[in-house]
NUVEX-307603 format. One line per 3 residues: number of its first residue (from 1); their letters; for each residue x, z negated, y of N, C-alpha, C, O. Coordinates in Angstrom, 2 decimals. Atoms other than C-alpha are relative to their C-alpha. Example, Ala and Ser with C-alpha at 12.3 -4.5 7.8 and 13.67 -1.06 7.14 Angstrom:
2
1 = as = 0.89/0.00/-1.19/12.30/-7.80/-4.50/0.90/0.00/1.20/1.94/-0.66/1.18; -0.82/0.06/-1.19/13.67/-7.14/-1.06/-0.77/-0.73/1.09/-0.26/-0.90/2.20
END
This chain:
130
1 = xxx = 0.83/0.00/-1.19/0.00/0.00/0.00/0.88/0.00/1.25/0.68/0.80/2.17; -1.06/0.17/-1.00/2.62/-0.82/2.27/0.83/1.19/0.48/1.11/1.52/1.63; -0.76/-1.21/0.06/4.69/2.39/1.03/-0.92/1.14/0.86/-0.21/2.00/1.38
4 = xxx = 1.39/-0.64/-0.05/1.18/4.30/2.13/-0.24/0.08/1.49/-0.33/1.11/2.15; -0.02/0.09/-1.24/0.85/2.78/5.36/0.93/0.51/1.05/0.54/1.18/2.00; -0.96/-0.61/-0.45/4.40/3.45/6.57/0.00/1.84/0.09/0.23/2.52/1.09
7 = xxx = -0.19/-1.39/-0.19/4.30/7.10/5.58/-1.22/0.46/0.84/-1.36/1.60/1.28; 1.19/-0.90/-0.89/1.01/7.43/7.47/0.36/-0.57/1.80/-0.01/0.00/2.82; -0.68/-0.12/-1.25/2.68/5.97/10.43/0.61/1.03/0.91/0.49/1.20/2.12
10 = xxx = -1.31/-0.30/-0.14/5.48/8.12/10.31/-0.42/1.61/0.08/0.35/2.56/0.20; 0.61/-1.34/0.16/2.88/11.11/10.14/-0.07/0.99/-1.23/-0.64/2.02/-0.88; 0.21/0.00/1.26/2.90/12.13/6.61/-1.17/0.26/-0.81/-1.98/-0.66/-0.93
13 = xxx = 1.10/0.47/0.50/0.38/13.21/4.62/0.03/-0.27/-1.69/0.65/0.32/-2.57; -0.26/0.63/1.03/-0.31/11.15/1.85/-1.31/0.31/-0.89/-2.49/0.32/-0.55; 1.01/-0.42/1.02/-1.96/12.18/-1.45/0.42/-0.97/-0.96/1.51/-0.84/-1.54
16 = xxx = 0.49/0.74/1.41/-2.90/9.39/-4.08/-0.46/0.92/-1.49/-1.52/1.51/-1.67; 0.54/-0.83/0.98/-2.70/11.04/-7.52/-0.39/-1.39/-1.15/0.27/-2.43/-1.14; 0.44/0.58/1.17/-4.34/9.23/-10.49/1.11/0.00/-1.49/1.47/0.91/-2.24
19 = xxx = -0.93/-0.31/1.28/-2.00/8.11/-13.22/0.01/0.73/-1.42/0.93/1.18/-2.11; 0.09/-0.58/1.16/-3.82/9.36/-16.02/-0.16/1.70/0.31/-0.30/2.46/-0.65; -0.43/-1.08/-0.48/-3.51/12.69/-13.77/1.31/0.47/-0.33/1.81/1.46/-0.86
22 = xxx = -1.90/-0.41/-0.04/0.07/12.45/-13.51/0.17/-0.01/-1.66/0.63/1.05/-2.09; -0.59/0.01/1.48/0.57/11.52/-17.56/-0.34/0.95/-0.87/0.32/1.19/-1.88; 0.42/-1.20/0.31/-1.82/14.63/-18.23/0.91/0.93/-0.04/1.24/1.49/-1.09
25 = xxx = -1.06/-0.59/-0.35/0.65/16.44/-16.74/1.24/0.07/-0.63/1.69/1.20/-0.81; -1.11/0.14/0.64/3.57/15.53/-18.33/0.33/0.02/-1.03/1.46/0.01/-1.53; 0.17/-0.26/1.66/2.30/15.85/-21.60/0.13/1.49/-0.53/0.05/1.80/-1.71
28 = xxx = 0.59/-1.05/0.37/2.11/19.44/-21.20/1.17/0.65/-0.33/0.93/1.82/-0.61; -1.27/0.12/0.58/5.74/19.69/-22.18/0.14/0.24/-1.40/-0.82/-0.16/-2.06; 0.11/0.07/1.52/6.88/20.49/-25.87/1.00/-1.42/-0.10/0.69/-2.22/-0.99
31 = xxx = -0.71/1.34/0.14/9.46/17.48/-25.48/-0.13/-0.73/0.51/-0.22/-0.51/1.72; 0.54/1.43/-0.70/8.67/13.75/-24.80/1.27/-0.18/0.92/2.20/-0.82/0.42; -0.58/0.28/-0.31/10.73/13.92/-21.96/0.06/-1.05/1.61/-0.29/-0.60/2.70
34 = xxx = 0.48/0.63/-1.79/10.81/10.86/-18.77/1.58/-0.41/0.31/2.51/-0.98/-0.26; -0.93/-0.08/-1.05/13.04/11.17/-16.18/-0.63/0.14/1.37/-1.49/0.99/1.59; 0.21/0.03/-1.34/12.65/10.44/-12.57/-0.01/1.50/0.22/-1.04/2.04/0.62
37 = xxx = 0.35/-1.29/-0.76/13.67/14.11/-11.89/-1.22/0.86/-0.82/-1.78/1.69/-0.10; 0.95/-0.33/0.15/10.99/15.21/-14.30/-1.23/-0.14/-0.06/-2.09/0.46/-0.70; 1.47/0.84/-0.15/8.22/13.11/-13.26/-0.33/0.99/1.01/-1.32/1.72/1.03
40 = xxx = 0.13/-0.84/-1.15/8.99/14.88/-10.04/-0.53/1.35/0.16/-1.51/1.81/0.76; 0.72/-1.48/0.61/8.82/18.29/-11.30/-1.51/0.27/-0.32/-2.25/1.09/0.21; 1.29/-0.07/0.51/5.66/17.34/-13.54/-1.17/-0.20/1.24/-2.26/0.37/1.22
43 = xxx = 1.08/0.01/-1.05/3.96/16.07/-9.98/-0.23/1.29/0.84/-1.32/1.79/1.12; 0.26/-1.07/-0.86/4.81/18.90/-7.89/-0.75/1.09/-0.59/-1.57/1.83/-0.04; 0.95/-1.33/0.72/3.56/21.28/-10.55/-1.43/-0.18/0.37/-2.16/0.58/1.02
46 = xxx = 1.43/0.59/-0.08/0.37/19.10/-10.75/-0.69/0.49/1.75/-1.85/0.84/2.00; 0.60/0.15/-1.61/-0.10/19.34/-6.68/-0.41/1.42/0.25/-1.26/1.69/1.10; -0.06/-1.42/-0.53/0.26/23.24/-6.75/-1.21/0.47/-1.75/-1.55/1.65/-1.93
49 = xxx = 1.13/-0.74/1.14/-2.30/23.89/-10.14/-1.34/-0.58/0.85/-2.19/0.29/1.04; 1.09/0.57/-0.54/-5.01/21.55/-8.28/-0.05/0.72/1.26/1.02/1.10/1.75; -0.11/-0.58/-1.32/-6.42/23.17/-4.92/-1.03/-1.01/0.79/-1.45/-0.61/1.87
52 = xxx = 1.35/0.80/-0.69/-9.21/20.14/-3.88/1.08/-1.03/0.37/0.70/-1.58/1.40; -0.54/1.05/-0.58/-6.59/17.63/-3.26/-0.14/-1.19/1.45/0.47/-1.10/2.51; 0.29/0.75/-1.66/-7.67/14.99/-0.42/0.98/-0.65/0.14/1.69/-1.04/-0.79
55 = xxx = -1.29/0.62/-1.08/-5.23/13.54/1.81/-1.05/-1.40/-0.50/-2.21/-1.52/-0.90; 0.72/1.73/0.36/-5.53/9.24/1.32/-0.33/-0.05/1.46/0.33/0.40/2.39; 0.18/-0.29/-1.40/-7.67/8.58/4.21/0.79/-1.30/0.49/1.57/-1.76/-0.35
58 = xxx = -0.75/0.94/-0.79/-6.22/5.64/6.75/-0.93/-1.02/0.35/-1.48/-1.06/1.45; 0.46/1.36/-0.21/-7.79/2.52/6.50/-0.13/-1.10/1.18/0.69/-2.01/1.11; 0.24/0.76/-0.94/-8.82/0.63/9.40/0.47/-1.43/-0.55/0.41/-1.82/-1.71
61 = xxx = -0.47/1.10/0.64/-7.32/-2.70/9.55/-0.85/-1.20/-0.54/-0.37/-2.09/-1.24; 1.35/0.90/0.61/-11.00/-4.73/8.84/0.05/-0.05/-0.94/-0.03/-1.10/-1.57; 0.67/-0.07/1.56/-11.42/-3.24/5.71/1.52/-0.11/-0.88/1.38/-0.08/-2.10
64 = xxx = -1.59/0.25/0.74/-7.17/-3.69/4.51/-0.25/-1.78/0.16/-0.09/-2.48/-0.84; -0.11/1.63/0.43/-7.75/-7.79/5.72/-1.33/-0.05/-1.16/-0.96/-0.43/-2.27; 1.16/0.17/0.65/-11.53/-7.71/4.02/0.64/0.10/-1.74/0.52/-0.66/-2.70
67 = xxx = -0.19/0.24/1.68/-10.03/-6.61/0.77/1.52/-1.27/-0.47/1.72/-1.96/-1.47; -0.85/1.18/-0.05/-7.04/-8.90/1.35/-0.59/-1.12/-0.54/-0.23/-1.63/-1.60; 0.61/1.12/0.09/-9.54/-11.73/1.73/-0.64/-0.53/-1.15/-0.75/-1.69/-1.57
70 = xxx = 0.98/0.15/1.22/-11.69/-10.98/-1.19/1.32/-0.17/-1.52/0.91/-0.52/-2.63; -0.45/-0.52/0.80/-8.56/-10.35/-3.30/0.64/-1.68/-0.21/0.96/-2.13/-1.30; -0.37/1.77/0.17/-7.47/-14.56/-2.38/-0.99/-0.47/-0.53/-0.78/-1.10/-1.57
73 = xxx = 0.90/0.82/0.36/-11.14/-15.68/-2.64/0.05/0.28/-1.56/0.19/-0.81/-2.12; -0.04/-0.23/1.38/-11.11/-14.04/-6.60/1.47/-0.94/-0.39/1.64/-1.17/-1.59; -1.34/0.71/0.79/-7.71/-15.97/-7.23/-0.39/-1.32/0.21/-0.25/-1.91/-0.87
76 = xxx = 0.24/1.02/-0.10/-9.00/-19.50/-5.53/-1.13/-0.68/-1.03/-1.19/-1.71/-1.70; 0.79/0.02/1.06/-11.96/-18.80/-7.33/0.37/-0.80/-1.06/0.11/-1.98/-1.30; -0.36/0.32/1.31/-10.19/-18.61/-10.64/1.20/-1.18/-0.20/1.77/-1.38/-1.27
79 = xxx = -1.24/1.14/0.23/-7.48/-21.65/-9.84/-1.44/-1.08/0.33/-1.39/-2.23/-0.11; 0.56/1.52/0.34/-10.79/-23.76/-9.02/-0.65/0.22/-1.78/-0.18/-0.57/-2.59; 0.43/-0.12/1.59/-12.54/-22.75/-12.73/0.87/-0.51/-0.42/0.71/-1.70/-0.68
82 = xxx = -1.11/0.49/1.09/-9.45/-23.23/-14.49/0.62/-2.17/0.37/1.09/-3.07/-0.32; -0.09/1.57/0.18/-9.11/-26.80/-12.97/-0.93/-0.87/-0.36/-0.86/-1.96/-0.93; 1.59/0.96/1.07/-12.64/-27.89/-13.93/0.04/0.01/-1.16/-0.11/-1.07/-1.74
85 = xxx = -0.14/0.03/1.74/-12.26/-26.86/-17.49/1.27/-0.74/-0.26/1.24/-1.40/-1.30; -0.84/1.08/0.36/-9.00/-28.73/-17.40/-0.30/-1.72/0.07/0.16/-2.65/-0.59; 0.37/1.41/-0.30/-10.59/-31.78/-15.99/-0.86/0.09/-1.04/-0.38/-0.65/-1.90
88 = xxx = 0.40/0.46/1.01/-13.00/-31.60/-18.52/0.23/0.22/-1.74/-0.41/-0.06/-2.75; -0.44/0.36/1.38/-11.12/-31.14/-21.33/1.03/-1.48/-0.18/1.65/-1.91/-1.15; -1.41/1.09/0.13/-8.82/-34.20/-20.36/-1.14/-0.95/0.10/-0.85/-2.04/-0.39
91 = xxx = 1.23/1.10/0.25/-12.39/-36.18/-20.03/-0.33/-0.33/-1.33/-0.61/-1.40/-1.85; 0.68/-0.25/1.06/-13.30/-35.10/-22.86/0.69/-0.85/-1.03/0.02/-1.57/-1.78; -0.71/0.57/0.42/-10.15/-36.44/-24.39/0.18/-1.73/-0.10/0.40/-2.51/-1.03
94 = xxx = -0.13/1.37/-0.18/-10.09/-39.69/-22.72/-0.54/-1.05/-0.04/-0.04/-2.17/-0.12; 1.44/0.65/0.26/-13.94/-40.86/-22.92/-0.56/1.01/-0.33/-1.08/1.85/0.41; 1.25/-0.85/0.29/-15.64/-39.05/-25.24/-1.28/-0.54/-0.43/-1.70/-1.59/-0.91
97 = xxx = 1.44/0.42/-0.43/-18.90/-38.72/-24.84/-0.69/-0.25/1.11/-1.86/-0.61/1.02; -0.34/-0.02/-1.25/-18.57/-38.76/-21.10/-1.50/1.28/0.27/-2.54/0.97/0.86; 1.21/-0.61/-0.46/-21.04/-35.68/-20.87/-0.99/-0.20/-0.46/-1.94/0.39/0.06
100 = xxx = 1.25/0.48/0.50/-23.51/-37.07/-22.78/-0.63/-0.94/1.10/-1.82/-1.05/1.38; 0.72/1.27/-1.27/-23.86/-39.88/-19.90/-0.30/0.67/1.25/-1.12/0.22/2.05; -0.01/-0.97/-1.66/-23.74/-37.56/-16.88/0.00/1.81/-0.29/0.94/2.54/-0.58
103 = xxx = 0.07/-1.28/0.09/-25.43/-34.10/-17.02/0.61/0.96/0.84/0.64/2.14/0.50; -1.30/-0.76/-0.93/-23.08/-32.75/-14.26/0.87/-1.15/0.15/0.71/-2.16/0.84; -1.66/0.57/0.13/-19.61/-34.13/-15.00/0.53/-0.18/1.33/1.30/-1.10/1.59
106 = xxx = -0.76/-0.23/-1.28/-18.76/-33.11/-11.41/-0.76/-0.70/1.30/-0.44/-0.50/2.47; 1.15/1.07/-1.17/-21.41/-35.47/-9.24/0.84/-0.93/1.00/2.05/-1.12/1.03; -1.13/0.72/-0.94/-20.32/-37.56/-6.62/0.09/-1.48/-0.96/1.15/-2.09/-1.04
109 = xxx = -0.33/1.03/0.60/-21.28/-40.58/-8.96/0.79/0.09/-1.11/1.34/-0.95/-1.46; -0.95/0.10/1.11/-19.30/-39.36/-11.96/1.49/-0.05/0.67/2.50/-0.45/0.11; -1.17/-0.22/-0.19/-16.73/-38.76/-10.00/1.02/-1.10/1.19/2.12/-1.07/1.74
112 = xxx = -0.59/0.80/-0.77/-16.44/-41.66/-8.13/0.13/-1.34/-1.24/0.89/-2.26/-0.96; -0.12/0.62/1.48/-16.74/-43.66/-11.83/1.59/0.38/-0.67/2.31/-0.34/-1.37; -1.27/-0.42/0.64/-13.69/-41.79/-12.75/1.29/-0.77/0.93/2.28/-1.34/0.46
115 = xxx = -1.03/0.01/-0.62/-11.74/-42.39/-9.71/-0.05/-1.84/-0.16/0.96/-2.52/-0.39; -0.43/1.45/0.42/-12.95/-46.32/-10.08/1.00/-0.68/-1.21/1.98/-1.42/-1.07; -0.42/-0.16/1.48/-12.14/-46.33/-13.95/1.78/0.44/0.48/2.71/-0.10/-0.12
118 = xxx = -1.41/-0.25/0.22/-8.76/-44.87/-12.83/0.90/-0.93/0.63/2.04/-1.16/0.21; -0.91/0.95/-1.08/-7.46/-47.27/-10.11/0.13/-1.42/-0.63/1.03/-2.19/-0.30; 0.06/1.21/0.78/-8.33/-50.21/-12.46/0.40/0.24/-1.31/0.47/-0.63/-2.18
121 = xxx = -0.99/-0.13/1.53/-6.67/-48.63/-15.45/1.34/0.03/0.37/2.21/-0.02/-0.50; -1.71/0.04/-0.46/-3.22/-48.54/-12.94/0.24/-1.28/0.06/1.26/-1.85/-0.32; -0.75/1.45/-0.48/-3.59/-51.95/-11.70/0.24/-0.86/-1.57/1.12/-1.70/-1.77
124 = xxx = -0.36/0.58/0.63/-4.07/-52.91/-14.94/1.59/0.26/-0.94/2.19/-0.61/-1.57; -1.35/-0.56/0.54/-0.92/-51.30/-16.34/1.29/-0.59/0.76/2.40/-0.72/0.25; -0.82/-0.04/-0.48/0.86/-52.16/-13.83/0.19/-1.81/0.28/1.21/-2.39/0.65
127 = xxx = 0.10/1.60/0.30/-0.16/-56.08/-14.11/0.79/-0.58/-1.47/1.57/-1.53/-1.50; -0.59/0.32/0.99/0.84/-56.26/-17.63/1.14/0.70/-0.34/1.49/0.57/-1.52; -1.10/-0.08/0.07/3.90/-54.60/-17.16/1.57/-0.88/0.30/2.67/-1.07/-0.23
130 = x = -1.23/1.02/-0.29/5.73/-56.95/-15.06/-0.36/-1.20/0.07/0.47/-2.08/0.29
END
């Protein structure tokens, strides 16, 4: 994207080919052969058999942050999922039977039960240690 942007700076016009375009291409060879200079070859051929080719158009910068944004919210997303199913597999572990008492695990009262339950499982550890 970056590579994309620059060359459309720089005045350039930039054509996005499809990989399974380009590997079409290269198949059409009698020998399995890859090499940088014959990727090259195999594209330019490709650019001059095709005659519809569209230029990549130039993206306004709304819609480059917008997919930016959406592309963090899908990752925060999936780092909060993956910490709920960790929290409740380590519940699950530590009091089971825990969802049987509380039909959402994640409530403010389960979760202020946990955090009680936890501060009085330190002090006590930490009483009968020294």
């Amino acid at each position: 994207r970056v590579l994309v942007q620059y060359l459309q700076r720089e005045a350039f016009e930039v054509i996005l080919v499809n990989p399974l375009q380009a590997q079409r291409a290269r198949r059409t060879g009698l020998r399995k052969v890859k090499t940088d200079e014959s990727d090259a070859w195999h594209l330019g051929d490709l650019y001059y058999q095709e005659e519809d080719w569209l230029a990549h158009p130039i993206q306004k910068q709304a819609f480059t942050d917008l997919q930016f944004l959406t592309r963090q919210h899908e990752f925060v997303t999936s780092l909060y999922v993956q910490a709920r199913l960790n929290m409740r597999a380590l519940i699950d572990q530590v009091i089971p039977g825990y969802e049987q008492v509380f039909t959402d695990m994640f409530s403010k009262t389960s979760l202020n039960l946990i955090s009680i339950s936890k501060i009085s499982f330190l002090q006590n550890c930490l009483l009968t240690k020294y």
